[in-house]
C-alpha positions, 0 to 999 in steps of 0.5 A, a space after each residue: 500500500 505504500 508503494 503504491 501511494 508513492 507512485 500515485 504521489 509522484 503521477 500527481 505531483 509530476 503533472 501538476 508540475 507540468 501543468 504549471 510550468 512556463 513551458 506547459 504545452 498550449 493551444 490556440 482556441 479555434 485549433 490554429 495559434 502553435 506555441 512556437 508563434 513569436 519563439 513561443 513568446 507572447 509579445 505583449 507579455 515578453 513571457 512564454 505563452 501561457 493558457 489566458 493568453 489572448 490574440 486575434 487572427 486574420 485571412 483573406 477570403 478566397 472565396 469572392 463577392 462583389 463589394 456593391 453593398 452599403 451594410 456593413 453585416 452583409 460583408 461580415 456575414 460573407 466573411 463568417 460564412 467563409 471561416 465556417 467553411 475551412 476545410 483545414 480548421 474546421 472549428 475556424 467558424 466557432 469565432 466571431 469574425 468581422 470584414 476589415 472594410 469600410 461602407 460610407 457609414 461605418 470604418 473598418 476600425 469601428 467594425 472590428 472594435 479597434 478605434 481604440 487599441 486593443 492590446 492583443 497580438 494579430 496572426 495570420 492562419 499558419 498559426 505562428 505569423 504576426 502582422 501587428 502586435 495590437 490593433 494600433 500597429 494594424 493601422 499605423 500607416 498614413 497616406 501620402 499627399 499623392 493618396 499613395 499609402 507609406 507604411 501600415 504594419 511595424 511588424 516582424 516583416 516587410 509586408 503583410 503577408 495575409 494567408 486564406 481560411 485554410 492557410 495558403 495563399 501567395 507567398 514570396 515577392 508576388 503581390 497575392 490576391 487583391 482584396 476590398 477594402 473601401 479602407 485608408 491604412 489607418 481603418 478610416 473610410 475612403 473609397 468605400 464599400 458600396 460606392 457607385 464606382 469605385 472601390 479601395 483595395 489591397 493585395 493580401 501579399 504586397 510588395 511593400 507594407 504599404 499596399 495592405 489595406 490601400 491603393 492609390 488607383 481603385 477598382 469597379 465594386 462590381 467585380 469579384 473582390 477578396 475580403 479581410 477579416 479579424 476574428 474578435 480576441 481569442 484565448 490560449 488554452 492548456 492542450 488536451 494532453 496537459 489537461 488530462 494530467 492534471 487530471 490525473 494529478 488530481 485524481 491520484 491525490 485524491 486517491 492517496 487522501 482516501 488510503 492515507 484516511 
């Protein structure tokens, strides 16, 4: 009887060692963050990602639509549609997701809740890719004088490089899949979504930082468009393996009280 409430001690305390260590294996809700994203640090905390830990992520739809409508909720409603389909992430759609654009009436800072920043870290669905360590970072570019954007994201690469639901899209120097946005760099409205003739756009994969969210040329808002989208915050959460650890550990202490008793 000893030797088995030692071993049942030692099972108990090992995984809830595991459990609270820095280092404890993570999942990202929805199934897509790793904990390898940012070397498994969280940016915003500078510490090792931990269960609680919050982040946002976006795609470009690879499905398309025209960008003709004036009411925001049919663009968030098309965006929505598009994460429920993921054929790799099939739990993509459980998150609520909202259309980085602009109508006439509502910008795209106001859609996404972003007028003020929110301090959470923003990927692209390879789980790992940052394009803005908050919301501020997303819109921190300004438009030239010419209308020409400069800059959008200080992030750990040149350019954004959007990937689709399912987690491809064009890589490399190409400038990717052209998407509306009806948006400035900075989330405030320009040529907007539902506009008689024209609409603002970017490229999920451009060339340089600036080309993101604005171009200085505009296209017809009857064609087909690609659109962004943001997920509302998400949580960090123990992987399944961890928590039936702890699981155990708590069951295995249990049963050395009741034989101690």
């Amino acid at each position: 009887m000893l030797k088995h409430t030692i071993l049942v001690a030692a099972v108990a305390g090992m995984a809830l060692a595991m459990a609270g260590s820095t280092h404890a294996a993570i999942i990202g809700d929805l199934g897509v963050l790793k904990d390898t994203a940012d070397g498994g640090i969280n940016p915003q905390t500078g510490q090792p990602w931990v269960p609680g830990d919050q982040y946002r992520l976006a795609f470009y739809t690879s499905q398309k639509r025209d960008a003709t409508s004036t009411d925001i909720d049919d663009y968030n409603a098309f965006v929505q549609g598009v994460a429920a389909g993921s054929t790799t992430y099939p739990l993509l759609g459980n998150g609520t997701w909202k259309v980085l654009g602009s109508t006439e009436t509502v910008s795209a800072r106001q859609n996404t809740g972003t007028e003020t920043n929110v301090p959470v870290p923003i990927y692209v669905l390879d789980g790992e890719t940052r394009i803005a360590v908050d919301s501020d970072d997303m819109w921190n570019g300004f438009t030239g004088s010419d209308g020409s954007n400069i800059r959008i994201a200080s992030g750990p690469v040149v350019y954004s490089p959007y990937l689709d639901e399912n987690g491809g899209g064009d890589s490399g120097t190409n400038h990717g899949v052209n998407c509306a946005t009806g948006s400035n760099s900075n989330g405030t409205i320009r040529t907007f979504l539902g506009g008689v003739d024209r609409v603002n756009w970017g490229s999920s994969n451009a060339n340089n930082s600036g080309r993101v969210f604005v171009r200085w040329d505009s296209g017809n808002p009857e064609s087909n468009w690609s659109f962004y989208a943001l997920s509302d915050p998400l949580t960090v959460m123990p992987e399944p393996a961890t928590l039936a650890l702890v699981g155990l550990g708590g069951l295995g202490t249990l049963i050395a009280r009741r034989r101690r008793r």
